[in-house]
BANUMAR-777696 format. One record per atom (N, C-alpha, C, O): residue in three letters; chain; atom name; x, z negated, y. Coordinates in Angstrom, 1 decimal. Layout:
% BANUMAR-777696
   marti   fifi   doba       xx       zz       yy
     ALA      A     CA        X        Z        Y
...
% end
This chain:
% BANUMAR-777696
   marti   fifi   doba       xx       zz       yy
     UNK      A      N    150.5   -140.5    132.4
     UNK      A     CA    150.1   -140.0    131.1
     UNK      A      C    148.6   -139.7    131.1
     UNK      A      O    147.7   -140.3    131.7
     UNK      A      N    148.3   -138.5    130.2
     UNK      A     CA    147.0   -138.1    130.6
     UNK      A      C    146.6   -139.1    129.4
     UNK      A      O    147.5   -139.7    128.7
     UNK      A      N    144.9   -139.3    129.1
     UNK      A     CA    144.1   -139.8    128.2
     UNK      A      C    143.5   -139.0    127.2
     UNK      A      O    142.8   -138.0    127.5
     UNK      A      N    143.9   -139.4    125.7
     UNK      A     CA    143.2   -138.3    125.1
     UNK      A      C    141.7   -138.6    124.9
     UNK      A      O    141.2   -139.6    125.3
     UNK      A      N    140.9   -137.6    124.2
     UNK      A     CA    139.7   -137.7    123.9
     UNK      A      C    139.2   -138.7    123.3
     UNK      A      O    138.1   -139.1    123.8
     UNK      A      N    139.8   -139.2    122.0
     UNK      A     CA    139.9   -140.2    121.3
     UNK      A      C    139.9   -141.4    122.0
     UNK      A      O    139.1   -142.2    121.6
     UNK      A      N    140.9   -141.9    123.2
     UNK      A     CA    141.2   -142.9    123.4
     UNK      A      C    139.8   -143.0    124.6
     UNK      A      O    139.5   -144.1    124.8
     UNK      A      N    139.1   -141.9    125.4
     UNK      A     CA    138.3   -142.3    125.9
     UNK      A      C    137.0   -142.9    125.1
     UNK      A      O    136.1   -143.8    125.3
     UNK      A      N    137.2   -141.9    124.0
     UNK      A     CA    135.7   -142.6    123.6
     UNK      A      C    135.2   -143.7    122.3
     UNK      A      O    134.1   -143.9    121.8
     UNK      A      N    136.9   -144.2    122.1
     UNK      A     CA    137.1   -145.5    121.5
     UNK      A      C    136.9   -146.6    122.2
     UNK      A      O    137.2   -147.6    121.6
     UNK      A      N    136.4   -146.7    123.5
     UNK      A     CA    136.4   -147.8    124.0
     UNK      A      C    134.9   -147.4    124.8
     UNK      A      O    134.7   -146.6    125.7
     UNK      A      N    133.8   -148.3    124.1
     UNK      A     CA    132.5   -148.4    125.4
     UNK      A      C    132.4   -148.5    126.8
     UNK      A      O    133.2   -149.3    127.2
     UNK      A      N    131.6   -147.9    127.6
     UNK      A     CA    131.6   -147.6    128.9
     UNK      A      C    130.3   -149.2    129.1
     UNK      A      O    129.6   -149.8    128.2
     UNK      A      N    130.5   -149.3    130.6
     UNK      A     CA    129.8   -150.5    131.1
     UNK      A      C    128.2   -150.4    130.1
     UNK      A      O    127.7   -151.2    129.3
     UNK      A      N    127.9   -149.4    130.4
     UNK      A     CA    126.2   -149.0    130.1
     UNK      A      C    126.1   -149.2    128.4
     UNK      A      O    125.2   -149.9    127.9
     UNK      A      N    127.1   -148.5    127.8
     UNK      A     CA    126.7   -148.9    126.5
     UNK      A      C    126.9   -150.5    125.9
     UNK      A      O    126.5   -150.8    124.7
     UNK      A      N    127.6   -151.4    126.8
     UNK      A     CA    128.0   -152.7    126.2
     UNK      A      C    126.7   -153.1    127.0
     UNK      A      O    126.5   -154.2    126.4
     UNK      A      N    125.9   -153.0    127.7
     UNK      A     CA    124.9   -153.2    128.3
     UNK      A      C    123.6   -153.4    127.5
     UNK      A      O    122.8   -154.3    127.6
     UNK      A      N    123.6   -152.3    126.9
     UNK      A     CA    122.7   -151.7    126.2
     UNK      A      C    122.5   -152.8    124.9
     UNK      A      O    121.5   -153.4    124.6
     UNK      A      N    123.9   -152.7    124.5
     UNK      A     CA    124.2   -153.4    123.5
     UNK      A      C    123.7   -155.1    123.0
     UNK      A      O    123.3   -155.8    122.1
     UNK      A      N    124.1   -155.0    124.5
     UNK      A     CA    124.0   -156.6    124.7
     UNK      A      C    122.6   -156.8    124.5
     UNK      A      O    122.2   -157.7    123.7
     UNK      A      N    121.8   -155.9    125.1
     UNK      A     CA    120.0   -156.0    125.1
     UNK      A      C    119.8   -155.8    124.2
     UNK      A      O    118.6   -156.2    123.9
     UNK      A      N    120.4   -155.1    123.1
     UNK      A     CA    119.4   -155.7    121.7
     UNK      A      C    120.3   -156.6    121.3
     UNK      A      O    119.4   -157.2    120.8
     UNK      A      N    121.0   -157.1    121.2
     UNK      A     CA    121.7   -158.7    120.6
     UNK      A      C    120.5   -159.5    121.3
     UNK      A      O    119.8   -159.9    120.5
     UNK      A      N    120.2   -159.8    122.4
     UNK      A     CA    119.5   -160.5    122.9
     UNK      A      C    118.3   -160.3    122.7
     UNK      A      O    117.5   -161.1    123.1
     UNK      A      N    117.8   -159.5    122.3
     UNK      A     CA    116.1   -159.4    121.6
     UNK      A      C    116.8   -159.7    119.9
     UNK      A      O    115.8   -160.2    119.4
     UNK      A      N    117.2   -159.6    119.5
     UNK      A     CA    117.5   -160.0    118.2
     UNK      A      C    118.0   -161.4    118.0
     UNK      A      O    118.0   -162.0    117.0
     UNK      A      N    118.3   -161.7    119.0
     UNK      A     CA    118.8   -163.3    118.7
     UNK      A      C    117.4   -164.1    118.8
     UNK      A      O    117.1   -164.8    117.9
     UNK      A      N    116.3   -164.1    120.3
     UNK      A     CA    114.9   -164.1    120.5
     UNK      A      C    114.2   -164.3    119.2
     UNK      A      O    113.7   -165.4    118.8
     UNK      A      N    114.2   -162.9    118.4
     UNK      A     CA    113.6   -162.6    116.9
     UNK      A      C    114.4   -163.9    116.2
     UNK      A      O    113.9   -164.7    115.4
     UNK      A      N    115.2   -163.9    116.4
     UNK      A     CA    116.3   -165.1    115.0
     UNK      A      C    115.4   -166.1    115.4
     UNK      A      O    114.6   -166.7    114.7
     UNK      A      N    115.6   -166.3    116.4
     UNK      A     CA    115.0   -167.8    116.8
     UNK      A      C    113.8   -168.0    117.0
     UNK      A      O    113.7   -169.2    117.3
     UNK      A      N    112.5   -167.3    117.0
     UNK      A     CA    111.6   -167.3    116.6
     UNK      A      C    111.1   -167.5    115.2
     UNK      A      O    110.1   -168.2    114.9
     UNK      A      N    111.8   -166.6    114.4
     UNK      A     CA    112.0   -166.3    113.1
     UNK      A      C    112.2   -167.7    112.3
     UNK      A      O    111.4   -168.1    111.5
     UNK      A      N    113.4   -168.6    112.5
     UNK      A     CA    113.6   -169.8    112.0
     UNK      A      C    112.5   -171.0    112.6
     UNK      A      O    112.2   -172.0    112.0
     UNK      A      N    112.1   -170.6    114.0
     UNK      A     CA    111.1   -171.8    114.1
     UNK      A      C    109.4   -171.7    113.1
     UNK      A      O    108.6   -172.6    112.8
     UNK      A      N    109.3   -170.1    112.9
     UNK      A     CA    108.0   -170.1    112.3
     UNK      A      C    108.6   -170.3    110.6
     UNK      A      O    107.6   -170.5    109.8
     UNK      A      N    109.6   -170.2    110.1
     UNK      A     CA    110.8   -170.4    108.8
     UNK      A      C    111.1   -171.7    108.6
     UNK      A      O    111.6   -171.7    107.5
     UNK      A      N    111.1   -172.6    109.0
     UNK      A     CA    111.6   -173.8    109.5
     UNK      A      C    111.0   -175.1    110.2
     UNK      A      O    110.3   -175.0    111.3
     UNK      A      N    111.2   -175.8    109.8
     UNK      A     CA    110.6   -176.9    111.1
     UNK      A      C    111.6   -178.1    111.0
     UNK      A      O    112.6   -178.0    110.4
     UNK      A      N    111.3   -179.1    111.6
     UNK      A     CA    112.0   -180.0    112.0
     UNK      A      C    113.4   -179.7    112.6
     UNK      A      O    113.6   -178.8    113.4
     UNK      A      N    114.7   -180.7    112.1
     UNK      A     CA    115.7   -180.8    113.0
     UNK      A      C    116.6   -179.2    112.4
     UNK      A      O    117.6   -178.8    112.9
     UNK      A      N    116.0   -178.5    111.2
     UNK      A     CA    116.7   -177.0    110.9
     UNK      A      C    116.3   -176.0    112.3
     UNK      A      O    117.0   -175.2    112.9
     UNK      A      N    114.9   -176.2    112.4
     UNK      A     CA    114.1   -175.2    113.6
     UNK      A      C    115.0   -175.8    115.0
     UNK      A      O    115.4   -175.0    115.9
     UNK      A      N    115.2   -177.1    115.0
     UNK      A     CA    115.4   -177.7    116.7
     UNK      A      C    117.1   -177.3    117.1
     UNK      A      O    117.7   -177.0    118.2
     UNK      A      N    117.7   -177.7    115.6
     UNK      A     CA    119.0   -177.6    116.3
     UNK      A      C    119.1   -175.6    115.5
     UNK      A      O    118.9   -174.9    116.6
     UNK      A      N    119.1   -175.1    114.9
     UNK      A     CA    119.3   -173.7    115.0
     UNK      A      C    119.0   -172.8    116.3
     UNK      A      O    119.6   -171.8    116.7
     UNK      A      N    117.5   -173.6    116.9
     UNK      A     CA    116.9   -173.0    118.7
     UNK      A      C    118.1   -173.2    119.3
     UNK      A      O    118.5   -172.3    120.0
     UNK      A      N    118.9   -174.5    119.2
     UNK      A     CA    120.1   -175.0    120.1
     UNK      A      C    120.7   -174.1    120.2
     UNK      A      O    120.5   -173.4    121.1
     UNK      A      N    121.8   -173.8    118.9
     UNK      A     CA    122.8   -173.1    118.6
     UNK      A      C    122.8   -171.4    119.4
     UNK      A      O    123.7   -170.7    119.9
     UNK      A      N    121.2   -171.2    119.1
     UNK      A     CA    120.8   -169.5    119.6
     UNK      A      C    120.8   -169.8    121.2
     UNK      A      O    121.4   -169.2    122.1
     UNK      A      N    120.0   -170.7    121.4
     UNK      A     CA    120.2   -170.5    123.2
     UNK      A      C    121.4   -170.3    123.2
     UNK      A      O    121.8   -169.2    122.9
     UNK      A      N    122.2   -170.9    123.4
     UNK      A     CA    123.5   -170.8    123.4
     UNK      A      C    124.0   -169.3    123.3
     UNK      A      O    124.6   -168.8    124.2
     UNK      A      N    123.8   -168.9    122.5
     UNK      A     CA    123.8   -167.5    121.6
     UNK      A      C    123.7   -166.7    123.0
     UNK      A      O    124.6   -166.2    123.6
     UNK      A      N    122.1   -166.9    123.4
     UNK      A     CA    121.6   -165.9    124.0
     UNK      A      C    122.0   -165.9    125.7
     UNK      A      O    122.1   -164.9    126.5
     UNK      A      N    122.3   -167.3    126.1
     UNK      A     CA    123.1   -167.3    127.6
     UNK      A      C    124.5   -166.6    127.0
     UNK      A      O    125.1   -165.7    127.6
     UNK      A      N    125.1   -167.0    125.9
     UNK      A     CA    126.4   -166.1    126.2
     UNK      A      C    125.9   -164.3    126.2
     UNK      A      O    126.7   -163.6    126.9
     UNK      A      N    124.9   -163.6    125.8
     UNK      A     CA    124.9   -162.3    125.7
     UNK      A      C    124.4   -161.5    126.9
     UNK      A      O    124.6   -160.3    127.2
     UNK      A      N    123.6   -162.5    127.7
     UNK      A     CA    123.2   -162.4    129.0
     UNK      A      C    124.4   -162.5    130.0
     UNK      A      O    124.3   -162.1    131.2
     UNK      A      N    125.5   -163.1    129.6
     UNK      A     CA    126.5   -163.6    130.5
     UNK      A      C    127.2   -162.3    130.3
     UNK      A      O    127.9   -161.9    131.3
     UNK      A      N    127.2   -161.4    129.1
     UNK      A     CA    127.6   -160.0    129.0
     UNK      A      C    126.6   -158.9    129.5
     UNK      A      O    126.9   -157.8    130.0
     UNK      A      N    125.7   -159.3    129.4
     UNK      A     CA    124.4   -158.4    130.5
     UNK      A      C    125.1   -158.4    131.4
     UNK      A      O    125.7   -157.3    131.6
     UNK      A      N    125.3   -159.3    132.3
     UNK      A     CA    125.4   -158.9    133.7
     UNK      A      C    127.2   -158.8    134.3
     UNK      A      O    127.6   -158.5    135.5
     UNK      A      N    128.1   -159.4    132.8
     UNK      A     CA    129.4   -158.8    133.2
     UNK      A      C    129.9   -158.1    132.1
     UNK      A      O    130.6   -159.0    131.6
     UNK      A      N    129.9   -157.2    131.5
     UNK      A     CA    129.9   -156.0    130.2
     UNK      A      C    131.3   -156.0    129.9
     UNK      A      O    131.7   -155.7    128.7
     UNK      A      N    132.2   -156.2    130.9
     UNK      A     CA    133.6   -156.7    130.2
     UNK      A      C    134.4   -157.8    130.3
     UNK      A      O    135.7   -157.9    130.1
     UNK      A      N    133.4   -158.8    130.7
     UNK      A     CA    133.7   -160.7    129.8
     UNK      A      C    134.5   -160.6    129.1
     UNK      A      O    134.3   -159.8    128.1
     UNK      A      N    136.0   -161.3    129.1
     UNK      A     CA    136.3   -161.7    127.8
     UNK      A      C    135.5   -163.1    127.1
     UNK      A      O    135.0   -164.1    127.6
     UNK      A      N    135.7   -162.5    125.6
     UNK      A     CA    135.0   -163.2    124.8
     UNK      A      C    134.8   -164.8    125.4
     UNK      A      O    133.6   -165.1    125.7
     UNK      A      N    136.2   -165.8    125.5
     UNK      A     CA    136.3   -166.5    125.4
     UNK      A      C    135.8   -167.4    127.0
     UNK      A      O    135.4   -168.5    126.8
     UNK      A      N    135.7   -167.1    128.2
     UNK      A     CA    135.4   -166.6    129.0
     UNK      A      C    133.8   -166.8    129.1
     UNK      A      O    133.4   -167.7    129.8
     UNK      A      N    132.8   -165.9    128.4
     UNK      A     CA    132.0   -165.8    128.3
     UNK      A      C    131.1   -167.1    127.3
     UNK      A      O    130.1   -167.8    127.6
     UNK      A      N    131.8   -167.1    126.2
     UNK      A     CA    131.5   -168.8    125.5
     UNK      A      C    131.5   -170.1    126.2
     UNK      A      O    130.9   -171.1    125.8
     UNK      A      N    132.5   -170.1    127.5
     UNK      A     CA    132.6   -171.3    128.5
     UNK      A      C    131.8   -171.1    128.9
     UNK      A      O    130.9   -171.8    128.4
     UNK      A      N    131.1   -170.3    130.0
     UNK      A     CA    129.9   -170.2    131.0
     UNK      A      C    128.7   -170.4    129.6
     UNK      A      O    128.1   -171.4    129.5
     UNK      A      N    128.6   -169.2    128.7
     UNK      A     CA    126.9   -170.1    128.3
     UNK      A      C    127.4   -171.5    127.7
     UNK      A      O    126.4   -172.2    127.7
     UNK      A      N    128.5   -172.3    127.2
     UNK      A     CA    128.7   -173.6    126.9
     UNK      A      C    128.1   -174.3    128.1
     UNK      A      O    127.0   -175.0    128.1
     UNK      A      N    128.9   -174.1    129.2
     UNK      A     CA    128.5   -175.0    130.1
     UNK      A      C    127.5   -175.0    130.9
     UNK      A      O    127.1   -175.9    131.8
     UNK      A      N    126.9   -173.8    130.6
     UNK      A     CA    125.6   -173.9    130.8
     UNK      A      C    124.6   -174.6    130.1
     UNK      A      O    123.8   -175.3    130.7
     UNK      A      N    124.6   -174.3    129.1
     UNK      A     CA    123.9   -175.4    127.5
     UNK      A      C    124.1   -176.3    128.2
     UNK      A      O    123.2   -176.3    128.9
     UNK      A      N    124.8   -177.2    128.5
     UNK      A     CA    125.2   -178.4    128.3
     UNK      A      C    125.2   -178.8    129.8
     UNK      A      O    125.5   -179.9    129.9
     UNK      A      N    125.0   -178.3    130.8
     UNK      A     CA    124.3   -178.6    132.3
     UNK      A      C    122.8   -178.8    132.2
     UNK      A      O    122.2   -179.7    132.7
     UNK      A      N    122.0   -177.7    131.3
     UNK      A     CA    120.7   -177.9    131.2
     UNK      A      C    120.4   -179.1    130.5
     UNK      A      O    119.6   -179.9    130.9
     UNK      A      N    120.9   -179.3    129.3
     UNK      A     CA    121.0   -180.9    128.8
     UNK      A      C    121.4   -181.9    129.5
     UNK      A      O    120.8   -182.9    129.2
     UNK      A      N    122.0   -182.1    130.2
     UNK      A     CA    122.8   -183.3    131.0
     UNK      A      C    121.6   -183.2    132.1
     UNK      A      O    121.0   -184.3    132.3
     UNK      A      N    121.3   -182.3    132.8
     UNK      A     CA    120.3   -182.3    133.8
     UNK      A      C    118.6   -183.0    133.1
     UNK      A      O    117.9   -183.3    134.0
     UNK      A      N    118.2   -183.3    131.9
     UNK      A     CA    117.4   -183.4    131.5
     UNK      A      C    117.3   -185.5    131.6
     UNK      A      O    116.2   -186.1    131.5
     UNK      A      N    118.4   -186.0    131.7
     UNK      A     CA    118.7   -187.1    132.5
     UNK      A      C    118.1   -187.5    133.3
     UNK      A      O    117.7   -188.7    133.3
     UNK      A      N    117.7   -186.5    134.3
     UNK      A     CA    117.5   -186.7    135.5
     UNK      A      C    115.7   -186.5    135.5
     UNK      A      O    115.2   -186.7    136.6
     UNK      A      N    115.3   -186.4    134.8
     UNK      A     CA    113.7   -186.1    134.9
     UNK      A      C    113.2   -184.9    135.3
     UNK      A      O    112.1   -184.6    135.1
     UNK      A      N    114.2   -184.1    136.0
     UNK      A     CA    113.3   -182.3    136.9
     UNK      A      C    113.6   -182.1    136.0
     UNK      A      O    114.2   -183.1    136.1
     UNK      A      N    113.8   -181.7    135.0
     UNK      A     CA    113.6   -180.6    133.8
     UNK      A      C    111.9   -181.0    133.1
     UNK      A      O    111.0   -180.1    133.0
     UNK      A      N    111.9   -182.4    132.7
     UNK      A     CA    110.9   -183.2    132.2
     UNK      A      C    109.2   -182.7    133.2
     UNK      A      O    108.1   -182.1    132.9
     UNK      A      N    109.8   -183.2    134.3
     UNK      A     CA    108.3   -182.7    135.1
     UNK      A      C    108.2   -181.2    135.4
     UNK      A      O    107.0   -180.8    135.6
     UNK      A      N    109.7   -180.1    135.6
     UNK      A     CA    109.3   -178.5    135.4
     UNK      A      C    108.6   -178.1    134.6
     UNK      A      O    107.7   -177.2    134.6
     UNK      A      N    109.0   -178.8    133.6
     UNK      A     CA    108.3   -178.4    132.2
     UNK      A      C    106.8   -178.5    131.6
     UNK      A      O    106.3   -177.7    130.8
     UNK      A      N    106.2   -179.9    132.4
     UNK      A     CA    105.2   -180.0    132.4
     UNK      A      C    104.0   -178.9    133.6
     UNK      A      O    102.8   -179.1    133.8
     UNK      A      N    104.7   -177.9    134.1
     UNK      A     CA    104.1   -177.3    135.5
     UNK      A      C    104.1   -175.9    134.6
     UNK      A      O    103.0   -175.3    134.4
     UNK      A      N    105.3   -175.6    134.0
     UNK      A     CA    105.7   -174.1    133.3
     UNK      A      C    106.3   -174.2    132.0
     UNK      A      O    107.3   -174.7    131.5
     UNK      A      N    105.1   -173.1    131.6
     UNK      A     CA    105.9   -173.2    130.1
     UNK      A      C    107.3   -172.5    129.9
     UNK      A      O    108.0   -172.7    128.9
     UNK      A      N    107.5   -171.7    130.9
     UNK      A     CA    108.7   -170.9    130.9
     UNK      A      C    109.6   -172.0    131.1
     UNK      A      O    110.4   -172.3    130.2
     UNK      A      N    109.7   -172.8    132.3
     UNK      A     CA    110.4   -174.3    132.6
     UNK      A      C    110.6   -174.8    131.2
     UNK      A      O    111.7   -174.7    130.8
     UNK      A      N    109.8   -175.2    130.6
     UNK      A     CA    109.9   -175.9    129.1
     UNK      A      C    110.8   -175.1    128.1
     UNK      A      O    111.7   -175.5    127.4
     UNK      A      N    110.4   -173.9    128.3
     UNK      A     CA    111.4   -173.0    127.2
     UNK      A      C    112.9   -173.0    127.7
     UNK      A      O    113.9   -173.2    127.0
     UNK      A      N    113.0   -172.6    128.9
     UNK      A     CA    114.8   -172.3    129.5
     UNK      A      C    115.4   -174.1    130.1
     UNK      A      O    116.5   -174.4    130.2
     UNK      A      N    114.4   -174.8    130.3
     UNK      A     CA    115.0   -176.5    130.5
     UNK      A      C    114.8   -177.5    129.6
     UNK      A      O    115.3   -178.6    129.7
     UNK      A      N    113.9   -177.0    128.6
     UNK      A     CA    113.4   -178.2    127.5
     UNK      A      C    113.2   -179.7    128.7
     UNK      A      O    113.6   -179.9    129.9
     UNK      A      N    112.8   -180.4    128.1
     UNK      A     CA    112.5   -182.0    128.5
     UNK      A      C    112.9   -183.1    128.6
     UNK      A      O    112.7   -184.0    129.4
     UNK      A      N    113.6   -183.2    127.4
     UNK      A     CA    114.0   -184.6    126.8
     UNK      A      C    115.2   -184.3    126.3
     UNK      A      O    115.4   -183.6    125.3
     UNK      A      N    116.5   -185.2    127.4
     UNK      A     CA    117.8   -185.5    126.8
     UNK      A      C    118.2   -185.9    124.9
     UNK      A      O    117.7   -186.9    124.3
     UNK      A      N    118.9   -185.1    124.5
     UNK      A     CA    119.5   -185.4    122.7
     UNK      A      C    121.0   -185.3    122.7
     UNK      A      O    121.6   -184.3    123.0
     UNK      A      N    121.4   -186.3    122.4
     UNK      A     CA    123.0   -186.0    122.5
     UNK      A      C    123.7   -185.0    121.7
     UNK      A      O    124.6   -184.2    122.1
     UNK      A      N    122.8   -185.1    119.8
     UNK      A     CA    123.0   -183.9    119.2
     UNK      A      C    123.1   -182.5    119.4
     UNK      A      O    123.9   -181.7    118.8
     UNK      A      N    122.2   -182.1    120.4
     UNK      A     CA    122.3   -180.8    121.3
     UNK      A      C    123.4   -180.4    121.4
     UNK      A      O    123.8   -179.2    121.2
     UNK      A      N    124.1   -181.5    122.0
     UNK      A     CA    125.4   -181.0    122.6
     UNK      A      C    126.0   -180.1    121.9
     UNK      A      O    126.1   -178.9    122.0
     UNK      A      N    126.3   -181.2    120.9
     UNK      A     CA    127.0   -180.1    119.1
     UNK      A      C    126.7   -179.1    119.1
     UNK      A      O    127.3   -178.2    119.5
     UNK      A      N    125.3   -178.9    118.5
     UNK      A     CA    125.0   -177.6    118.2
     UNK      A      C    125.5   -176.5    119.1
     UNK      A      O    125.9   -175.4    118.6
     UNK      A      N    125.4   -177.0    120.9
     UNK      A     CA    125.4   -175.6    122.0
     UNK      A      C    127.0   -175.3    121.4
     UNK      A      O    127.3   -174.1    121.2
     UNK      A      N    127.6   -176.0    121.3
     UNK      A     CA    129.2   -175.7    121.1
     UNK      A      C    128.8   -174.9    119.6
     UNK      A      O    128.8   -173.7    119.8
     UNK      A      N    128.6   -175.0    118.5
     UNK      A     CA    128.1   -174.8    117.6
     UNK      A      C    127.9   -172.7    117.8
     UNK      A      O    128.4   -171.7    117.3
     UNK      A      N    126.9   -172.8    118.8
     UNK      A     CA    126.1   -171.6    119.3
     UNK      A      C    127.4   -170.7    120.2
     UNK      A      O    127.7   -169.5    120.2
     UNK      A      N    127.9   -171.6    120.9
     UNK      A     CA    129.0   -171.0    121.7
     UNK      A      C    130.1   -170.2    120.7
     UNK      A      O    130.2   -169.0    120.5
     UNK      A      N    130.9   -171.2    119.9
     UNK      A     CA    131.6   -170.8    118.8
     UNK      A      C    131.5   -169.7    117.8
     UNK      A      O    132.4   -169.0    117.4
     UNK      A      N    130.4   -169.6    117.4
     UNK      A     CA    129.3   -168.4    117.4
     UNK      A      C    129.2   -167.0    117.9
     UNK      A      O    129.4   -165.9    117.4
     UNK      A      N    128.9   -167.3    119.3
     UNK      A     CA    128.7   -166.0    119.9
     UNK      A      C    130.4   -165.6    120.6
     UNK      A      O    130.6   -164.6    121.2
     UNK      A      N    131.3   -166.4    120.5
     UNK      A     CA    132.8   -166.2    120.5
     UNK      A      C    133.4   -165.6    119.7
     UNK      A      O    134.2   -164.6    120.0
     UNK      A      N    133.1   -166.1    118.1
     UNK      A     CA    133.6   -165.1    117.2
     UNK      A      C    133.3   -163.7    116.8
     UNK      A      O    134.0   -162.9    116.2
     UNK      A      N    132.0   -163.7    117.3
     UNK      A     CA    130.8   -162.4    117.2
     UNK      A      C    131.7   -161.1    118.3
     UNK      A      O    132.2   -159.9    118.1
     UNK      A      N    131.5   -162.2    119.5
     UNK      A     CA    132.1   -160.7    120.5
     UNK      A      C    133.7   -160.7    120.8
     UNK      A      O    134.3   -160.0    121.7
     UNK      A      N    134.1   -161.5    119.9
     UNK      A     CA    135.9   -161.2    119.9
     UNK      A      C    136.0   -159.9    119.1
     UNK      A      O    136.8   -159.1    119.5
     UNK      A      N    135.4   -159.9    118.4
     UNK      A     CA    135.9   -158.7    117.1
     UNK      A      C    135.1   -157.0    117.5
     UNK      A      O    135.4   -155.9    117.0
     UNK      A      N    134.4   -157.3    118.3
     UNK      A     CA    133.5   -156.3    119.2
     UNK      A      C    134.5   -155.6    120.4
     UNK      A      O    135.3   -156.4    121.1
     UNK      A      N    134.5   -153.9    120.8
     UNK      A     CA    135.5   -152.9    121.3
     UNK      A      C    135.5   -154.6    122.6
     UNK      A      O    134.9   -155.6    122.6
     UNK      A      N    136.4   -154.0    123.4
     UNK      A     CA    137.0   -155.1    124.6
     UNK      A      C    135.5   -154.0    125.6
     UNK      A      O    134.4   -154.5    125.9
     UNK      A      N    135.7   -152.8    125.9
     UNK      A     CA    135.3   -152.0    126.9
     UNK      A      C    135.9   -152.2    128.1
     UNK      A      O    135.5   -152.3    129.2
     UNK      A      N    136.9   -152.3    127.6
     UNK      A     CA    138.2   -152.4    128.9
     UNK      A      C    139.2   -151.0    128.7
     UNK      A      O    139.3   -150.5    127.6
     UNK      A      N    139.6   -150.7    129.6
     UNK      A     CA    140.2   -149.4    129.3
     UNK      A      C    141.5   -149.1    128.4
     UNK      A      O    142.3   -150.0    128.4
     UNK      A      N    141.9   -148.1    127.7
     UNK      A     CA    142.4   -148.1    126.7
     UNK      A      C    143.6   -148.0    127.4
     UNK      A      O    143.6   -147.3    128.3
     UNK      A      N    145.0   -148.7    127.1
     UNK      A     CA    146.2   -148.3    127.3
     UNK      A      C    146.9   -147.2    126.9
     UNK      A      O    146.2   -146.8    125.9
     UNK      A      N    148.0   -146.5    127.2
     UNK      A     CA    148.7   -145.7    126.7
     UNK      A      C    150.0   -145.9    126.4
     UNK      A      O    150.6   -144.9    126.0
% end
């Protein structure tokens, strides 16, 4: 069966979910920026939670543009929550004191609350890109 026109260009090509993804991910950046200078205390700490979260799952579509959704919420979950558990261990604690970048992408100090939130953030960026084209090829 051939493809019609329609059906090609109802569905995004790798580059435009790409694209896509890079401003979700500078706009999530802005969110969370945005609520920590908006905000302070445990609204600013656990909302940063929720968005990392956010932002490994959109990067996890950076670099695979047709992730399914669900798929994609497991890897940044368990990711969130490797860099938390790893914070146990003290190398996050002393990276962090070397780089501030270390401090931003490993934080320092184990919170059990975290956890929540990353699932929180996962849940989030699940329901966001379930409802978003697949960019998988259209059937006939």
């Amino acid at each position: 069966m051939r493809e019609t026109p329609a059906a090609r260009t109802s569905v995004p090509g790798a580059a435009v979910i790409r694209a896509a993804a890079v401003a979700a991910a500078l706009l999530t950046v802005a969110a969370g920026l945005g609520v920590r200078s908006a905000a302070g205390g445990d609204v600013a700490k656990y909302a940063g939670d929720a968005l990392y979260t956010v932002l490994i799952h959109i990067l996890v579509v950076v670099l695979v543009p047709r992730v399914r959704p669900p798929t994609a919420a497991a890897v940044a979950l368990a990711f969130s929550w490797a860099v938390e558990l790893a914070q146990l261990t003290g190398v996050p604690a002393e990276l962090s004191r070397q780089s501030t970048v270390a401090r931003l992408v490993l934080g320092s100090t184990f919170n059990a609350p975290d956890l929540f939130w990353y699932a929180v953030g996962g849940a989030l960026a699940w329901a966001v890109h379930r409802r978003l084209p697949s960019g998988r090829p259209a059937r006939a």
